[in-house]
C-alpha positions in Angstrom: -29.2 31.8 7.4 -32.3 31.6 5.0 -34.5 28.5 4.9 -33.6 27.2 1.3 -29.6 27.6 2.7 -30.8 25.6 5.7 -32.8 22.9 4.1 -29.5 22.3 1.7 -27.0 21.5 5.6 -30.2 19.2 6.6 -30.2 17.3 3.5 -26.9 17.2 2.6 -25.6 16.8 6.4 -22.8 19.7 5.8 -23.0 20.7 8.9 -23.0 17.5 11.1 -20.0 16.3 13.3 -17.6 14.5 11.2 -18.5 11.3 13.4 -22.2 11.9 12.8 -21.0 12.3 9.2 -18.9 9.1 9.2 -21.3 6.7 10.8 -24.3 8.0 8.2 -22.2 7.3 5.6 -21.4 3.3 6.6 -25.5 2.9 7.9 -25.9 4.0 4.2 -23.6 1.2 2.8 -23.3 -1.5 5.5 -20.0 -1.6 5.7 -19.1 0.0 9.2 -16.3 -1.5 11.0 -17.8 -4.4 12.7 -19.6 -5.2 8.9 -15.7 -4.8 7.3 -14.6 -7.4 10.4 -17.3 -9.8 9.7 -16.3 -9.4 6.0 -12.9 -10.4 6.6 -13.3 -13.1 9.1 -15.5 -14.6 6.5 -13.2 -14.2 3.8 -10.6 -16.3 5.4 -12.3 -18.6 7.4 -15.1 -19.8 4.9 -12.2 -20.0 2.3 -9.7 -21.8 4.7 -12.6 -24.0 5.7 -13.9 -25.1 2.4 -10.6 -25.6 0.7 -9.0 -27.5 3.4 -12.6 -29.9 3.9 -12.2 -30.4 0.2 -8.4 -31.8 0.3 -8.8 -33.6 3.5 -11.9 -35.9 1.5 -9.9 -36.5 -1.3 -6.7 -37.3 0.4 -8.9 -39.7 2.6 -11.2 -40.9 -0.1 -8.1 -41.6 -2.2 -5.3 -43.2 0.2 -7.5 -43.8 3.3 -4.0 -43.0 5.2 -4.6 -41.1 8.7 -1.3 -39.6 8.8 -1.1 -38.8 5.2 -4.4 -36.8 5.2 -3.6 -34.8 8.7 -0.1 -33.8 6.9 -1.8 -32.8 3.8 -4.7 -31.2 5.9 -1.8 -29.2 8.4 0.4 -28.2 5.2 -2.7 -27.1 3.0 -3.8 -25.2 6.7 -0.4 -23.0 6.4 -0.3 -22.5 2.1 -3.7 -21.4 2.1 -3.6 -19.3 5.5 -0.2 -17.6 4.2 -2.0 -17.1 0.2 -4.9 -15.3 2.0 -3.1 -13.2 4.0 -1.0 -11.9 1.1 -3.5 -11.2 -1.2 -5.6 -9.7 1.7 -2.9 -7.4 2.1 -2.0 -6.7 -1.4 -5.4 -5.9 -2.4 -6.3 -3.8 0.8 -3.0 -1.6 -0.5 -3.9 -1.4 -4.2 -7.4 0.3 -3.1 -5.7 2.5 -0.9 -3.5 3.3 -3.4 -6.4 3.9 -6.6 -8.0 5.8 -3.7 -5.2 7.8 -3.5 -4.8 8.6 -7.1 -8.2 9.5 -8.0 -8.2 11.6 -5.1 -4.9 13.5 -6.4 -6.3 13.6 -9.6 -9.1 14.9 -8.0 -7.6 17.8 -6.3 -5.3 18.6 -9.7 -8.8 19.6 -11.0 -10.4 21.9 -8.2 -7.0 24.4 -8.7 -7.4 23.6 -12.4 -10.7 23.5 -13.5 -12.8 24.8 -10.9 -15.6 26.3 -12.8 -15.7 22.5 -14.3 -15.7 20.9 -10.8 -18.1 22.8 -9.7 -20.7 22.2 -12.7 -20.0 18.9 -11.7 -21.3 19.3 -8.2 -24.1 21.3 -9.8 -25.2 18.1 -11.9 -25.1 15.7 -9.1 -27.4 17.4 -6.9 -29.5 18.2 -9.5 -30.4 14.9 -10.3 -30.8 14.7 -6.5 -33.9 16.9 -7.0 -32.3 20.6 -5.6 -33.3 23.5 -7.7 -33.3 26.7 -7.6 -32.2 28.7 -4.5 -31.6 25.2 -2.6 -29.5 24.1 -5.6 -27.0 27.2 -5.4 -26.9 27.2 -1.5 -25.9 23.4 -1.6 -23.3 24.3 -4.4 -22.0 27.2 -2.4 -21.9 25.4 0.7 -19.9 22.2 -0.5 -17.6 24.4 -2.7 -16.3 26.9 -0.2 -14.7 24.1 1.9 -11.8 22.5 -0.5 -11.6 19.4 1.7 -15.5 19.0 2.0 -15.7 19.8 -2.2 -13.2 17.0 -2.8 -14.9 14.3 0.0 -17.9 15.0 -2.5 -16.5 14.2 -5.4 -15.2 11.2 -4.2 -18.1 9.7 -3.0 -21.0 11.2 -5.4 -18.8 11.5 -8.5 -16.4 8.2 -8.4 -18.0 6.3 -5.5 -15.5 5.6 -3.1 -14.9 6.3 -0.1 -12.3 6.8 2.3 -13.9 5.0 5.3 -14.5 1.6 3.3 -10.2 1.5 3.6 -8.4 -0.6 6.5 -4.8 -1.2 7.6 -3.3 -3.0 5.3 -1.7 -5.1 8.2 -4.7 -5.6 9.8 -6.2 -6.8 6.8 -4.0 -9.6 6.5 -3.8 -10.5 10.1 -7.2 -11.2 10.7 -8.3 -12.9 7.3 -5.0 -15.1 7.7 -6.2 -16.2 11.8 -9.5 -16.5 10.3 -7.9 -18.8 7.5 -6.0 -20.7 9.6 -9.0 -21.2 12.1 -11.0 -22.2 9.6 -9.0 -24.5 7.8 -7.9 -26.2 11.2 -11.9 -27.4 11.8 -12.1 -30.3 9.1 -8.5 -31.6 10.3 -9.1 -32.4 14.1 -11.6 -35.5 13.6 -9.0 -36.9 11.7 -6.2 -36.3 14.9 -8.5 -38.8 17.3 -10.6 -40.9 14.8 -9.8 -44.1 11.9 -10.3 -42.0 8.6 -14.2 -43.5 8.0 -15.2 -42.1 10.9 -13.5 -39.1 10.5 -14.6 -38.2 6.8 -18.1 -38.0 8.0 -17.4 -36.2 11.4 -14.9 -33.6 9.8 -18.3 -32.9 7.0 -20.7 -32.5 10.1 -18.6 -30.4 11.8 -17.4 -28.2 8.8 -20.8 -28.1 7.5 -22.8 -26.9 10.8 -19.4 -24.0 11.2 -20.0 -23.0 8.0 -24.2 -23.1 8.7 -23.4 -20.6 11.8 -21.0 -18.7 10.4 -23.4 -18.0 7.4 -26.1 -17.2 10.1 -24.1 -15.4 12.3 -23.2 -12.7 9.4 -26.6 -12.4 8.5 -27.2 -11.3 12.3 -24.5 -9.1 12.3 -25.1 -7.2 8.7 -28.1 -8.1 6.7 -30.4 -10.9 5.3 -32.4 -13.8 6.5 -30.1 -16.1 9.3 -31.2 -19.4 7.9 -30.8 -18.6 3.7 -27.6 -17.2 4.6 -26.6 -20.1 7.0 -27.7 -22.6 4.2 -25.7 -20.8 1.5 -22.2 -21.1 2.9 -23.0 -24.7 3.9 -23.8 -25.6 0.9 -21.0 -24.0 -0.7 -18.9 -25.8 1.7 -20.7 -29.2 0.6 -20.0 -28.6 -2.9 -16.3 -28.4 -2.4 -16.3 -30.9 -0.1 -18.3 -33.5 -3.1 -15.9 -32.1 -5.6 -12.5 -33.1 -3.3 -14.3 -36.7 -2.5 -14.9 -37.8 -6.2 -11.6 -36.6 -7.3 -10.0 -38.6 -4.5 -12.4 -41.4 -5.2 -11.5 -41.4 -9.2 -7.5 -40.4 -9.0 -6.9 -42.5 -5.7 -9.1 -45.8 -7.8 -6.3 -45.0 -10.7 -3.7 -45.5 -8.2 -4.8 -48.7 -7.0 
């Protein structure tokens, strides 16, 4: 094997070990599996969190009830929890599924259209700077393997990839525990304390999760602990002032 042919493997990893492949591919993105957990425990808990700290304030702003703000808190826990979970599965099944088509289409146009196809590989590593000898070797190399021909197009042409795909099932499992985790936090001040006491305590609480969560994430992917921490508290602070006036304004209307 000449130099320009080896210089093409090196750069474009042709001939690593599928794992050494796999894992190169998520460093480049961020998004290996425990970076797609941390995603989806996020998802649901943040969201269960926030929505649920929002209705609890405005139920107890508004009526200042105990047992009427732990119902609405314990039925908005299982709407929200069950809405997350389906659309977490739904949407993890529609990717898989435009995944699946483009990569059909894909394929249709290799046994089709190969001399296209492969000006199209041509192109992309051209603008990746190969010329030349290194240029064809890369071409040849990718093109003589169908199934390593249509991984390439997939990423380098349409950018997706396969690996960025989970269960469906699993999808929705974990973002609806997360959820219902989540949204469970603001609710149990209000369980042991008078509703005063409790608004302010279910906030503290929900604000310093949402603070480590945010920080936690960061640890785990990427970005500074503390912006990140701040960002989903404050997020969660938002939602929690908008819940509060609305109770304050709709439960004043009442009286």
């Amino acid at each position: 094997m000449n130099k320009h042919i080896q210089k093409a493997i090196r750069d474009g990893l042709a001939d690593a070990p599928p794992e050494m492949k796999r894992r190169h591919e998520e460093l480049e993105r961020g998004t290996g599996d425990g970076g797609g957990l941390m995603r989806q425990i996020v998802l649901g808990g943040q969201d269960g969190l926030v929505n649920v700290l929002g209705i609890l304030l405005g139920m107890a702003s508004g009526t200042g009830d105990t047992g009427l703000v732990v119902l609405a808190g314990l039925a908005a826990t299982v709407a929200e929890s069950v809405s997350m979970a389906a659309v977490a599965y739904t949407s993890s099944r529609a990717a898989q599924d435009h995944y699946r088509a483009q990569e059909e289409q894909e394929r249709r146009e290799m046994e089709e259209v190969p001399d296209v196809e492969t000006k199209e590989i041509e192109l992309i590593y051209y603008k990746k700077g190969f010329r030349g000898k290194a240029l064809a070797a890369v071409v040849k190399q990718i093109t003589s393997d169908k199934e390593l021909w249509l991984r390439t197009m997939m990423r380098e042409e349409l950018g997706l990839y396969e690996s960025e795909f989970v269960d469906p099932s699993r999808e929705a499992l974990v973002v609806g525990v997360a959820s219902v985790i989540g949204s469970l936090i603001p609710v149990v001040p209000f369980i042991f304390m008078p509703v005063g006491p409790a608004m302010a305590a279910s906030l503290v609480l929900s604000l310093a999760v949402l603070f480590g969560g945010g920080a936690l994430k960061a640890r785990i992917t990427t970005g500074i602990w503390w912006k990140s921490g701040l960002e989903m508290a404050l997020i969660g602070g938002a939602a929690a002032g908008l819940g509060y006036a609305v109770g304050l304004v709709l439960g004043g209307k009442a009286v």
